[in-house]
Backbone as a ProteinNet text record, in pm:
[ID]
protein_1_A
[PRIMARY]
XXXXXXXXXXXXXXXXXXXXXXXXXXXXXXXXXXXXXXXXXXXXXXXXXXXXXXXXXXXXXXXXXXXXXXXXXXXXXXXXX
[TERTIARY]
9616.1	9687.4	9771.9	9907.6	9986.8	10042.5	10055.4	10073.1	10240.8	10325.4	10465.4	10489.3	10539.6	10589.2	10696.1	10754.8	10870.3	10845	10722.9	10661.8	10600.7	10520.7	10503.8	10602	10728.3	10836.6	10889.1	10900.9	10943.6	10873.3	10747.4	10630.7	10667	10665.9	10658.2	10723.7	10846.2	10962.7	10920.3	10889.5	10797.2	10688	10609	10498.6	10550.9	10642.6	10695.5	10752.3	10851.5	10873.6	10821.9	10706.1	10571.1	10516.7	10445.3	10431.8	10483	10627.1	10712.2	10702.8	10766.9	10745.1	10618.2	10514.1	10363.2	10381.5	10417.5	10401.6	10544.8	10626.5	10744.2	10675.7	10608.8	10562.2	10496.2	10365.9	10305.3	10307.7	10444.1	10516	10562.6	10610.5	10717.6	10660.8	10574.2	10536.6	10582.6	10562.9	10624.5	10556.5	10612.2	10566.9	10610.9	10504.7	10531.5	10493	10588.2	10576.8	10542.8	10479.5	10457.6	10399.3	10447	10480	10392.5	10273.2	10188.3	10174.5	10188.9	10138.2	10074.3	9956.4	9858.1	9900.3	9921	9940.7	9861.2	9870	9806.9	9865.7	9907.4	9999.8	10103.4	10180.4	10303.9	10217.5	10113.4	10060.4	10026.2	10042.9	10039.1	9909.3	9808.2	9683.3	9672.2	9690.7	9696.1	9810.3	9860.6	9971.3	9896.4	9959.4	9906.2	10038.8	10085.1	10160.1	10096.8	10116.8	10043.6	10174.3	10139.7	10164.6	10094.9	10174.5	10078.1	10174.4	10095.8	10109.4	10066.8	10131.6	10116	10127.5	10081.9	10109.4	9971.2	9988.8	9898.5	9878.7	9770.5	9709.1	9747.3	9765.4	9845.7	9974.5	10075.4	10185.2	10190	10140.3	10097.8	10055	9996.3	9944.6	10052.2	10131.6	10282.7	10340.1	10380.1	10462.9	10428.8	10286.9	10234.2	10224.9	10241.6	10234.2	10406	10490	10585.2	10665.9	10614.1	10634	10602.7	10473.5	10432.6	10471.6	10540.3	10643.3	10728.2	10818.2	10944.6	10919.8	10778.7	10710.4	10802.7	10819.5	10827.3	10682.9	10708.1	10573.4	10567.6	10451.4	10448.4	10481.6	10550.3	10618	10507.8	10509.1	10368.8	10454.6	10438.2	10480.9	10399	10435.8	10321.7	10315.2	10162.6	10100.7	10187.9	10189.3	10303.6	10244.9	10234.8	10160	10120.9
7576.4	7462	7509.5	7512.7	7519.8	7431	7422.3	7340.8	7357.5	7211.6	7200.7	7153	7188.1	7129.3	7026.4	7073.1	6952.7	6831.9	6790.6	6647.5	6602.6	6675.1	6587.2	6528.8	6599.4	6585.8	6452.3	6456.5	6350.7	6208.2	6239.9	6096.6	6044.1	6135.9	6096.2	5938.3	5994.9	5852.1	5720.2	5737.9	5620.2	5555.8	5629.9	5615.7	5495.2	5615.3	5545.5	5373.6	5416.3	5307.4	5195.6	5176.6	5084.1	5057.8	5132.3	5148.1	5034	5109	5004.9	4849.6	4824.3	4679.7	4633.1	4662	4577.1	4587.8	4699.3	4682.2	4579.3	4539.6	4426.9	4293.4	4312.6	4161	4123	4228.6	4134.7	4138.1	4208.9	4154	4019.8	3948.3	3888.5	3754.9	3818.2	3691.9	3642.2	3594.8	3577.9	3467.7	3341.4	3240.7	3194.3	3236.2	3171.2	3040.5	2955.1	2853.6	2829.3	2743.9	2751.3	2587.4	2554.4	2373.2	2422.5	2354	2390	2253.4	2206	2075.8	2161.7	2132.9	2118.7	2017.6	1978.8	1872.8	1901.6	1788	1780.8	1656.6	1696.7	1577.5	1513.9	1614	1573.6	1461.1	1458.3	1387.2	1454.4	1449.7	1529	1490.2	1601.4	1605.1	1638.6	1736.6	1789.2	1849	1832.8	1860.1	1957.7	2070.6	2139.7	2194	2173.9	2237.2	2346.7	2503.3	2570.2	2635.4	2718.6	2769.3	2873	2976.8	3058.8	3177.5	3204.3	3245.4	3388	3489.9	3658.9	3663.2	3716	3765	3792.6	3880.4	3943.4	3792.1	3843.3	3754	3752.9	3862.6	3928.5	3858.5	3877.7	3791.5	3643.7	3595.4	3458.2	3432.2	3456.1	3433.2	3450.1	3553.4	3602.7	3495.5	3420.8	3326.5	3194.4	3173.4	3040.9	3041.4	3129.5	3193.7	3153.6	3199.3	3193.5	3044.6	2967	2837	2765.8	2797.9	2713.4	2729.1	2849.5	2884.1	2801.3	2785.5	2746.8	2587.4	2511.9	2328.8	2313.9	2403.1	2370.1	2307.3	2202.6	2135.3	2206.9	2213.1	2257.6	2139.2	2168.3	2100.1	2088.3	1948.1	1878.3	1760.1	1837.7	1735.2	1658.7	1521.6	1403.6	1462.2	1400.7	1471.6	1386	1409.6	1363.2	1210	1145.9	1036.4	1060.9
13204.6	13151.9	13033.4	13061.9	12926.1	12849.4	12713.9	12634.7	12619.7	12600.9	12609.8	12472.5	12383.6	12253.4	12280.9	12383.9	12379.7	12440.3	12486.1	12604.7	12479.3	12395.2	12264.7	12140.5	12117	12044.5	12124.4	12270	12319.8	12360.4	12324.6	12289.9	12176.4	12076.5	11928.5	11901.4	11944.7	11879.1	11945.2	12067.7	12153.2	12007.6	12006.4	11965.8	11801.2	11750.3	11605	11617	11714.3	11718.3	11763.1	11819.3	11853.6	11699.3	11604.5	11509	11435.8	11391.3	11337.3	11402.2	11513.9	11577.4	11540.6	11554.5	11477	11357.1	11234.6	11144.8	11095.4	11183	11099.7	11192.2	11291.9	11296.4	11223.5	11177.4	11099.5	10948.3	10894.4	10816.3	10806.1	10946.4	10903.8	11006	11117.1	11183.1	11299.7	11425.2	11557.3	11593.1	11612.4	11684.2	11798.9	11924.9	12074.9	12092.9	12135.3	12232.7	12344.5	12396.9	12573.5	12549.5	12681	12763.9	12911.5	12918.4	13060.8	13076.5	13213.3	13287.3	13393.2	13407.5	13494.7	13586.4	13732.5	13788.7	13943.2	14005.1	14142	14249.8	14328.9	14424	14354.7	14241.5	14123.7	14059.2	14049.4	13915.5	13801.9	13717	13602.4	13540.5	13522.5	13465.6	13335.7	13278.6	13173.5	13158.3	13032.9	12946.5	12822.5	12823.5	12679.5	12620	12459.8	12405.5	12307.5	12356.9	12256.9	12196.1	12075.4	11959.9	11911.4	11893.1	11840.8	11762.9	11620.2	11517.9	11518	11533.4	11515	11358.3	11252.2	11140.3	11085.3	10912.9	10905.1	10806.5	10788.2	10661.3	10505.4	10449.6	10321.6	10349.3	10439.5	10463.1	10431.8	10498.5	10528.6	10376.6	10264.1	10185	10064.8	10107.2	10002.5	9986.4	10125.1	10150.5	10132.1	10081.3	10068.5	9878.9	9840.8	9662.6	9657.4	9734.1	9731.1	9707.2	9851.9	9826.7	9739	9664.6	9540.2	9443.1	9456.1	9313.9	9343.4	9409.3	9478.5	9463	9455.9	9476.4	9598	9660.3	9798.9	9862.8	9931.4	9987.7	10177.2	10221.6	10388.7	10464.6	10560.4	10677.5	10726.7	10795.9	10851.7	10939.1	11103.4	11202.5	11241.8	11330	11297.5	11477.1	11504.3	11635	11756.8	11845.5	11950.3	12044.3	12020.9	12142.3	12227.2
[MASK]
+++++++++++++++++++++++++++++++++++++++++++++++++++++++++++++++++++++++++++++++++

């Protein structure tokens, strides 16, 4: 088995740049949306709206120090009927 210096030189940047992408999400935070109806004979059973919040915790906490400097108050949507 011989060893190739250049198949590892050419992982590397792969690798970094994965790295980076997690370390600026959870810098900065990524929120997915998703709309699911469950249905059966086009009747609609269940409806779920999810949400979901990627970030680190240290972040999340910068930005809540942040706002209270700022007497910025949190956005608070009223629940849907």
């Amino acid at each position: 088995m011989t060893h190739d210096p250049d198949a590892l030189e050419e992982d590397e940047p792969a690798q970094l740049i994965l790295s980076d992408l997690v370390n600026r999400v959870l810098d900065k935070g990524v929120v997915i949306g998703s709309n699911i109806t469950i249905s059966i004979a086009d009747v609609d059973l269940i409806q779920l709206d999810l949400r979901l919040l990627i970030s680190s915790v240290a972040a999340l906490t910068r930005r809540a120090e942040e706002q209270k400097a700022r007497g910025d108050l949190p956005v608070r949507t009223r629940p849907r009927p």
